[in-house]
C-alpha positions as CSV (number, residue, x, y, z in Angstrom):
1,X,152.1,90.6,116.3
2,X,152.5,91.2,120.0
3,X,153.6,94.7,120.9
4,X,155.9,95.6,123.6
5,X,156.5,98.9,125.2
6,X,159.7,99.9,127.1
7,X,160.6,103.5,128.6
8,X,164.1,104.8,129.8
9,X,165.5,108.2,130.6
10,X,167.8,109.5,128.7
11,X,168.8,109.1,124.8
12,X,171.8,106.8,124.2
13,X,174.0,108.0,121.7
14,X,176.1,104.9,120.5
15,X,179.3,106.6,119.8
16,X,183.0,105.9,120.0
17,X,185.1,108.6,121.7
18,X,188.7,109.5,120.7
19,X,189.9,107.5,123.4
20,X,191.6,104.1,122.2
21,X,192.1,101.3,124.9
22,X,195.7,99.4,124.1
23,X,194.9,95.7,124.5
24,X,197.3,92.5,123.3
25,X,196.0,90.3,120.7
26,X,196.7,86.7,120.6
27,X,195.1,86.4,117.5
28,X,197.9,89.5,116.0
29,X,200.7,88.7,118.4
30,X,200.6,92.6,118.6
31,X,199.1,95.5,120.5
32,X,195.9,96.8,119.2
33,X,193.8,100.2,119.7
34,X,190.2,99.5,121.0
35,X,188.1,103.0,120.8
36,X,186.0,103.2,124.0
37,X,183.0,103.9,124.5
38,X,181.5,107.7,124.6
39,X,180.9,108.5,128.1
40,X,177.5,110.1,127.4
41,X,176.4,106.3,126.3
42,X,178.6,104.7,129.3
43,X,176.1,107.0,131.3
44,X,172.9,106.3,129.7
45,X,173.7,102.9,130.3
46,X,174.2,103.6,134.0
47,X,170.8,105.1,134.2
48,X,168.8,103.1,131.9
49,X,169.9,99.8,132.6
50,X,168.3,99.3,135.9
51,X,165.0,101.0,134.6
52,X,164.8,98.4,131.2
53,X,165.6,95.3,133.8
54,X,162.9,96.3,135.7
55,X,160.4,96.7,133.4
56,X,161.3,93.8,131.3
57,X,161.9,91.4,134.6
58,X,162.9,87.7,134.2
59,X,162.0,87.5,131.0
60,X,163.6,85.5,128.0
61,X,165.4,87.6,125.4
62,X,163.0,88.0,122.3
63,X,163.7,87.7,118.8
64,X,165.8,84.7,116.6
65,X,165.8,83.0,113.4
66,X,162.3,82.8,113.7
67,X,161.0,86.6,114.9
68,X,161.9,89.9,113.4
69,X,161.3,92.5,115.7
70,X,160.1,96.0,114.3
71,X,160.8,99.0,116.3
72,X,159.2,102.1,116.3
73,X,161.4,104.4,119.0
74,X,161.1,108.0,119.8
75,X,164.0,110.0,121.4
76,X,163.3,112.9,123.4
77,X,166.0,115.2,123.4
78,X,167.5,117.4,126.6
79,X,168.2,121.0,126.0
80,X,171.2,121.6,124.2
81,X,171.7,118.4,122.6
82,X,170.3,117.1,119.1
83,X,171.6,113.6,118.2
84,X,171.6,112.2,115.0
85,X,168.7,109.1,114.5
86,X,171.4,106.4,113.5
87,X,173.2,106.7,116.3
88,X,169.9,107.0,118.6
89,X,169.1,103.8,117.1
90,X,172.2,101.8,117.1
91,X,172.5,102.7,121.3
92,X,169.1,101.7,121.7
93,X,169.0,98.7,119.7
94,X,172.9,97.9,121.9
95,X,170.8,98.6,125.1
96,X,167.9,96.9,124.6
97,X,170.7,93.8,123.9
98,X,173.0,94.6,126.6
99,X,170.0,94.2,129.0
100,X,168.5,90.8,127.5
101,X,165.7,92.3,125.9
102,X,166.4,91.3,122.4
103,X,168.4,88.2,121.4
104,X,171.0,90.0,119.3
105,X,170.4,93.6,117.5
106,X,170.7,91.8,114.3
107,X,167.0,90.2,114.6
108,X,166.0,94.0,114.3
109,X,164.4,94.4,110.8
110,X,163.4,97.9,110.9
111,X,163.4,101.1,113.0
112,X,160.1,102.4,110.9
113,X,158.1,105.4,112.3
114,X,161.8,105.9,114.5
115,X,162.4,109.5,115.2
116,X,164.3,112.4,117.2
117,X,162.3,115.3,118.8
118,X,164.0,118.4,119.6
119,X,163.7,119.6,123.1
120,X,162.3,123.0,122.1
121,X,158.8,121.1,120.4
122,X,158.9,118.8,123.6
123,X,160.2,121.1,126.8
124,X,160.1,117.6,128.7
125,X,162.9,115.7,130.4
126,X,164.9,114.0,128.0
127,X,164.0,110.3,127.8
128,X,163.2,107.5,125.0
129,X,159.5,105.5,124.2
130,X,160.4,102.1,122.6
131,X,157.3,99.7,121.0
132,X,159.1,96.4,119.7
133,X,156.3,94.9,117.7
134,X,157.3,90.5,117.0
135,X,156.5,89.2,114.0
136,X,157.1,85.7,112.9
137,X,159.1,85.2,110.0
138,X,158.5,82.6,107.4
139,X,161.9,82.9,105.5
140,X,162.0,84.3,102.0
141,X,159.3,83.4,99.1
142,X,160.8,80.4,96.7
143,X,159.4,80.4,93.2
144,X,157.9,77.7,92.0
């Protein structure tokens, strides 16, 4: 399948923080705690967003019924910091949605090859390397 490559500095961590946003629900009829977002991925959005939307341009989101996407990303981390590859992933695969590159981060079908390298085997500026390879999908394999 077609294979598409996307860069952006920074690694974004897709964490919640301990701080809980009070919000009314009119589904409840009662006040409910919303965690917020972890500002390290609030700022990796900041950064990377503009870079992504750039390279990616007017393009229609990829991905659906139809299409898995594979995606084979490598996080390079800063100094002092070592995240953990789920949550690498699950910010990436929220970015790359957030910015209209994907359809929805559900169409993602695997992360194979997907991995974190320490700053100390790197010594480069922390920053990710995304290939999102579309394949069509045919829907499962009926017996006969």
């Amino acid at each position: 399948g077609e294979v598409i490559r996307i860069t952006y500095q920074r690694v974004a961590l897709k964490k919640n923080s301990r701080d809980v946003r009070i919000v009314f629900s009119k589904k409840r009829h009662r006040n409910v705690a919303i965690p917020c977002q972890s500002k390290s991925y609030m700022l990796a959005l900041k950064h990377s967003m503009p870079e992504i939307l750039k390279q990616w341009g007017k393009r229609e989101p990829i991905g659906g019924k139809h299409e898995r996407l594979h995606i084979k990303a490598t996080f390079y981390a800063g100094p002092g910091v070592e995240p953990d590859l789920d949550g690498a992933c699950v910010g990436c695969g929220d970015l790359l949605a957030q910015c209209k590159v994907i359809l929805n981060d559900r169409f993602i079908y695997s992360w194979d090859g997907s991995r974190v390298i320490p700053h100390y085997v790197h010594q480069l500026d922390a920053h990710t390397e995304v290939e999102i390879t579309r394949r069509e999908y045919i829907g499962p394999l009926r017996k006969r």
